[in-house]
C-alpha positions, -999 to 999 in steps of 0.1 A, spaced: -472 192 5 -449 221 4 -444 214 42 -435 182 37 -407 187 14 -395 213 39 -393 192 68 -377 162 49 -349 189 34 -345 198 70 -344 168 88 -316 153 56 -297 185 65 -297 174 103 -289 136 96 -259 148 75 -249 170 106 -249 140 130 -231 116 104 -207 145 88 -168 142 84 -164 149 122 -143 115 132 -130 114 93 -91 117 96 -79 136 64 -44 134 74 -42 101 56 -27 97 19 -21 70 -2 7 67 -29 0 37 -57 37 28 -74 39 5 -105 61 -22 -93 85 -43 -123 91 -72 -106 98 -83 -68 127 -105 -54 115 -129 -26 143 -136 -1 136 -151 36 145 -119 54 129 -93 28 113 -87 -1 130 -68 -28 107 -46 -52 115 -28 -79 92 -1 -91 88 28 -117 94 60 -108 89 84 -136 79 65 -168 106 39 -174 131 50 -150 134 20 -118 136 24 -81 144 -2 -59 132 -6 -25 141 -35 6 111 -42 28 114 -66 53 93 -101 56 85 -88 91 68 -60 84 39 -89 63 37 -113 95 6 -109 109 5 -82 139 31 -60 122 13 -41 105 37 -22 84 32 -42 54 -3 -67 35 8 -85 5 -20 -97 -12 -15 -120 -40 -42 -130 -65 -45 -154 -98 -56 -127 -115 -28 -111 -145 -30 -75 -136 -1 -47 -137 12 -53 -101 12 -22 -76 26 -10 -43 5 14 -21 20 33 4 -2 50 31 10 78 49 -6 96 81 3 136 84 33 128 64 50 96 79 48 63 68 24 35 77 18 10 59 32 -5 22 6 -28 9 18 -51 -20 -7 -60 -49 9 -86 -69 -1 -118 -91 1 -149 -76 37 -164 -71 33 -188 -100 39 -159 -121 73 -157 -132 75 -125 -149 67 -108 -117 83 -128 -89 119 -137 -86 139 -155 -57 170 -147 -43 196 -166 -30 195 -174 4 236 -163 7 229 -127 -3 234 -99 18 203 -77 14 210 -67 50 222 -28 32 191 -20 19 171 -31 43 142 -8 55 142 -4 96 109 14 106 101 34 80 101 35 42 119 56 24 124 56 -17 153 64 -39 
C-alpha cells in the first residue's frame, strides 16, 4: 500500500513537470477601469472612465481597432445591468488590447451618441493607448 501511494506521489510530481508553466507567458497584465459612460461616434468611440474614486478620464479609441481582424479592441455588449468596465491588456509593458464590457446599447445611462460633425479626430488613439 505504502508503495502505492509513493508511486502515484511520484508519477503526479512527473505529470505536473510535463504540463508545468513552461509555455505560460507571465509577461501579460491586465488593467480593469470603471467606465461612466461611452460616446458612440462612426470613427471612435469615446469612453469616459474613473480614475481614482470619483475623479474622470477620458479616452478616444477608434471603431477600427473593434472590426474584426484588428485586434486592438472586443466590445462586448450584454442585456444584462452591470457596472460597465474597460480591460486593458498589456504584454511586457506595451499595450495590446482594450476590451470594452458594457450593457447593451438600449441603455441610455451608459451609451451616448455623438454628432456625426464633431471633430474627435484630436483625441484619437493611433496604435497604442495611452490614459490621461
Amino acid at each position: 500500500m505504502k508503495k502505492a501511494i509513493l508511486l502515484a506521489a511520484v508519477f503526479m510530481v512527473f505529470a505536473a513537470s510535463l504540463f508545468g508553466a513552461e509555455g505560460v507567458d507571465n509577461s501579460v497584465t491586465y488593467r480593469n477601469i470603471k467606465v461612466y459612460k461611452v460616446y458612440a461616434h462612426p470613427e471612435a468611440y469615446v469612453v469616459m472612465y474613473y480614475t481614482n474614486g470619483m475623479d474622470l478620464g477620458q479616452v478616444t479609441l477608434p471603431t477600427k481597432w473593434f472590426k474584426s481582424g484588428a485586434g486592438k479592441g472586443i466590445l462586448n455588449t450584454f442585456n444584462a445591468e452591470f457596472t460597465p468596465y474597460m480591460t486593458l491588456q498589456y504584454k511586457e509593458g506595451t499595450f495590446t488590447k482594450v476590451v470594452l464590457n458594457m450593457p447593451s446599447m438600449s441603455n441610455g445611462l451608459v451609451w451616448e451618441h455623438l454628432n456625426q460633425t464633431v471633430d474627435i479626430s484630436a483625441g484619437k488613439q493611433k496604435d497604442t493607448l495611452t490614459l490621461e
